[in-house]
C-alpha positions in Angstrom: -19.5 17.8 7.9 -17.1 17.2 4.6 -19.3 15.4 2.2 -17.5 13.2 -0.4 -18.4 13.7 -4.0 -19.1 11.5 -6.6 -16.2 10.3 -8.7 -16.2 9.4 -12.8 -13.3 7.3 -13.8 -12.4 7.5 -17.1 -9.0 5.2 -17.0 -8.4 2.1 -15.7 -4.8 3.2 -15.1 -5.2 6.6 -13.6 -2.7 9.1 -12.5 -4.6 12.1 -12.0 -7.5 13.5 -10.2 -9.6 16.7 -11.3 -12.8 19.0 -10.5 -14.1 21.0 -13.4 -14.8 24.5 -11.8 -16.5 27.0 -14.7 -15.4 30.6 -14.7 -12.5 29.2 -12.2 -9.4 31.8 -12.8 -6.0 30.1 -13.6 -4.5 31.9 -10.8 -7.2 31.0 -8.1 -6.9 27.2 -9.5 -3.6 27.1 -8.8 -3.5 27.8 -5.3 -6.4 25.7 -4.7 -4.5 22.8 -6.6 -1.4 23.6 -4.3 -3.7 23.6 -1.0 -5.1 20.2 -2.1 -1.7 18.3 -2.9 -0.6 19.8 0.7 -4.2 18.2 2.6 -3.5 14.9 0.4 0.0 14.3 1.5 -0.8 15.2 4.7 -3.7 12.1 5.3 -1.8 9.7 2.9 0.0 6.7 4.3 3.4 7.2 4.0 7.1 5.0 4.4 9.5 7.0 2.9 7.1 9.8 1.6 8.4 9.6 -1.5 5.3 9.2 -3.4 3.7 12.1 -1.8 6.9 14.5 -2.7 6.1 13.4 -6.2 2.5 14.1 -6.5 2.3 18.0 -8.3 -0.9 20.2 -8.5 -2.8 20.7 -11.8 -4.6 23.8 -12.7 -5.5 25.7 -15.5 -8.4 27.7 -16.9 -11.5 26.2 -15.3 -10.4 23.3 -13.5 -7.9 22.2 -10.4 -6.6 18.5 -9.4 -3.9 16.8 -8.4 -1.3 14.3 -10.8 0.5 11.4 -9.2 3.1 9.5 -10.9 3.2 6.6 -8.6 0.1 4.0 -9.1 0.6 2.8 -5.1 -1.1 6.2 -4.0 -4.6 5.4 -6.1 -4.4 1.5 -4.5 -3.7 2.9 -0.7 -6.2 5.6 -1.7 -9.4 3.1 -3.1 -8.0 0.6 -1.2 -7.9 -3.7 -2.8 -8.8 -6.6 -1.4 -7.3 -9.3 0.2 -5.2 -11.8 -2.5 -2.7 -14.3 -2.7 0.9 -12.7 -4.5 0.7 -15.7 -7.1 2.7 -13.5 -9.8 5.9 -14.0 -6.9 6.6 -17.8 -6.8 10.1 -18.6 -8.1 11.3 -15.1 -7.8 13.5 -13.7 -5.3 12.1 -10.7 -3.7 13.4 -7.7 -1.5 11.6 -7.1 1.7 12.2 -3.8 3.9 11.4 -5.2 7.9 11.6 -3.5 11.0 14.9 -3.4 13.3 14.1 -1.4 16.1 16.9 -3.1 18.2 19.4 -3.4 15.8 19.6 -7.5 15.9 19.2 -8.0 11.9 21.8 -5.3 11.4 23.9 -6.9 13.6 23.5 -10.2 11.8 24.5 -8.5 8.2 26.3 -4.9 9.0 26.9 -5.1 4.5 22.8 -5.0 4.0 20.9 -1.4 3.5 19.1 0.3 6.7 16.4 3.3 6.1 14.2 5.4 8.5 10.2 5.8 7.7 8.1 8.9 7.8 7.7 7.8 10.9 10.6 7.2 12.3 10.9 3.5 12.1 14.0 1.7 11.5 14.5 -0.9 8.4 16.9 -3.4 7.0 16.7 -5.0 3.8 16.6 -8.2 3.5 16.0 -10.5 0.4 13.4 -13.8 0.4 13.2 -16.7 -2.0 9.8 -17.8 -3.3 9.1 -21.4 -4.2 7.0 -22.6 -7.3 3.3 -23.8 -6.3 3.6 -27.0 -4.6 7.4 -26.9 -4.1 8.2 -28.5 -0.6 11.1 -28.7 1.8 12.9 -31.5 2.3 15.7 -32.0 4.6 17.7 -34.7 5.4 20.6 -35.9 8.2 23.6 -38.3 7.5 23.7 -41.1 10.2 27.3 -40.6 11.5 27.2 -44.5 12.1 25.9 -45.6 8.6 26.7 -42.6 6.8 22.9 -43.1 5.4 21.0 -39.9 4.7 17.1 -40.1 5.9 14.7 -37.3 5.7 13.8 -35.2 9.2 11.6 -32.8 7.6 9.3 -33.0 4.5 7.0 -29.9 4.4 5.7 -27.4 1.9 8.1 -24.8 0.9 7.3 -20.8 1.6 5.2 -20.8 -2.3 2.5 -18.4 -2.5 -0.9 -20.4 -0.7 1.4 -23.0 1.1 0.7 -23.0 4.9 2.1 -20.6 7.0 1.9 -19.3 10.6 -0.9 -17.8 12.3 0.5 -14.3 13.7 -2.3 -13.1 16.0 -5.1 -14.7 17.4 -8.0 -12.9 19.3 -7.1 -12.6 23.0 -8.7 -15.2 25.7 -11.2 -14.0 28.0 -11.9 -12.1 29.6 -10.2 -9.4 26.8 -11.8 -11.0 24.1 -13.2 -8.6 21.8 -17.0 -8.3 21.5 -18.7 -10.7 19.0 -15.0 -12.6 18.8 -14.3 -16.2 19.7 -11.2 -16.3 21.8 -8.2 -17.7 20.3 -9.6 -17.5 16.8 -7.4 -16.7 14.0 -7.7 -12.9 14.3 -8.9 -11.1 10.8 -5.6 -10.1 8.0 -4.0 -13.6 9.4 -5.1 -16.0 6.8 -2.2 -18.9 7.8 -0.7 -18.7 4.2 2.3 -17.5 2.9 2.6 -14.6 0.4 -0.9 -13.4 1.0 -1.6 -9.5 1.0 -4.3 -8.5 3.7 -5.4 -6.0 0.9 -5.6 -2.1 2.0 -8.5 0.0 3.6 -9.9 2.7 1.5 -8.4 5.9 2.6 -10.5 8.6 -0.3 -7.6 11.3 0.6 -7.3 12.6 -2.8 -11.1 12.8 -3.0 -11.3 14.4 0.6 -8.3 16.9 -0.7 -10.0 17.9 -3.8 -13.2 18.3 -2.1 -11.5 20.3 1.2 -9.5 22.4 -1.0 -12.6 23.4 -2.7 -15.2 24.0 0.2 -12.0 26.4 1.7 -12.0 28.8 -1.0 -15.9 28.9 -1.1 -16.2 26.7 -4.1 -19.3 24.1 -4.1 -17.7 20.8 -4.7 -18.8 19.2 -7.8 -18.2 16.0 -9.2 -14.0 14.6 -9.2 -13.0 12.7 -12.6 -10.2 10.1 -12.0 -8.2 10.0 -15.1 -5.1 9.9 -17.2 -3.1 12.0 -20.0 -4.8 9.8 -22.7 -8.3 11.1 -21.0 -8.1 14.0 -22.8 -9.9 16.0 -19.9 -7.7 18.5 -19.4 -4.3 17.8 -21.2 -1.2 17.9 -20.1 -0.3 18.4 -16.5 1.1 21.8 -15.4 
């Protein structure tokens, strides 16, 4: 059974992850390094996989890790909680969303398509944020009068204002065990511009401590750090 080993973070902002090996040979570190940035893009999640062709081995004289530029891979790795997106109201922000058919393509044949990792297909398409408490008001001219009056008064798509309910636990009898049917099923929180936060995933620890166990090294303890850390230096 892999065993996970203790981490020591010395950065609040890290970008690197390392395991001090004594006596370890800068040529043996480096193809450990290489085999543990291979096993750590291999179990990271991944759209476009362009943060895991960025991540670069780091080796030298005693010690073997792995440096990654892009600060998503420690969140998706370590995982956060649940939050509401506050910092987005009044902006305008881009959103990649699946197409699989083709229909939002079809609407705007001008707007930017991609495939994922995994072979989904995406459109871009761009959503305004309103400012806390900003609502929605619409109105209709009488064609008789030519009076406007208001049809629809609601709160506008801030971040917190209600918002839909996408899933819901199934009715019985497919309810899931220990679930009320038709409750509001977990990650749908019925607000808008709330994150559902990210699982834990430990695949640069796992990596590190994979890569190690493979080339008969006992794992020791993995320091999460950054180039100010001073733990090793620069990156190679």
């Amino acid at each position: 059974m892999l065993l996970e080993t203790a981490e020591m973070r010395l950065s609040e902002s890290p970008d690197r992850v390392v395991m001090l090996v004594p006596g370890l040979k800068p040529n043996a570190a480096r193809n450990i390094a290489n085999q543990a940035v291979s096993q750590a893009r291999r179990n990271m999640p991944k759209m476009t996989g362009d943060s895991a062709r960025r991540m670069q081995p780091l080796y030298g004289p005693g010690f073997f890790g792995i440096y990654f530029p892009d600060s998503v891979v420690w969140f998706q790795d370590h995982g956060i909680r649940p939050f509401t997106m506050n910092s987005l109201q009044g902006k305008t922000i881009p959103m990649w969303i699946d197409d699989p058919t083709g229909a939002e393509r079809a609407k705007n044949p001008k707007a930017k398509v991609r495939t994922t990792a995994s072979g989904k297909t995406q459109i871009l398409i761009f959503r305004k944020v309103g400012m806390k408490g900003q609502r929605k008001v619409q109105y209709r001219t009488d064609r008789k009068t030519g009076i406007k009056r208001i049809v629809a008064d609601k709160p506008a798509s801030y971040p917190g204002a209600p918002g839909r309910i996408g899933v819901r636990e199934s009715g019985r009898p497919n309810t899931t065990q220990g679930r009320v049917a038709g409750a509001v099923a977990r990650g749908n929180s019925g607000v808008r511009w709330r994150h559902p936060g990210l699982a834990p995933r430990l695949f640069l620890n796992n990596a590190l401590t994979l890569a190690a166990q493979r080339n008969g090294i006992m794992p020791t303890r993995i320091y999460v750090a950054d180039r100010a850390s001073n733990l090793i230096g620069r990156h190679v």
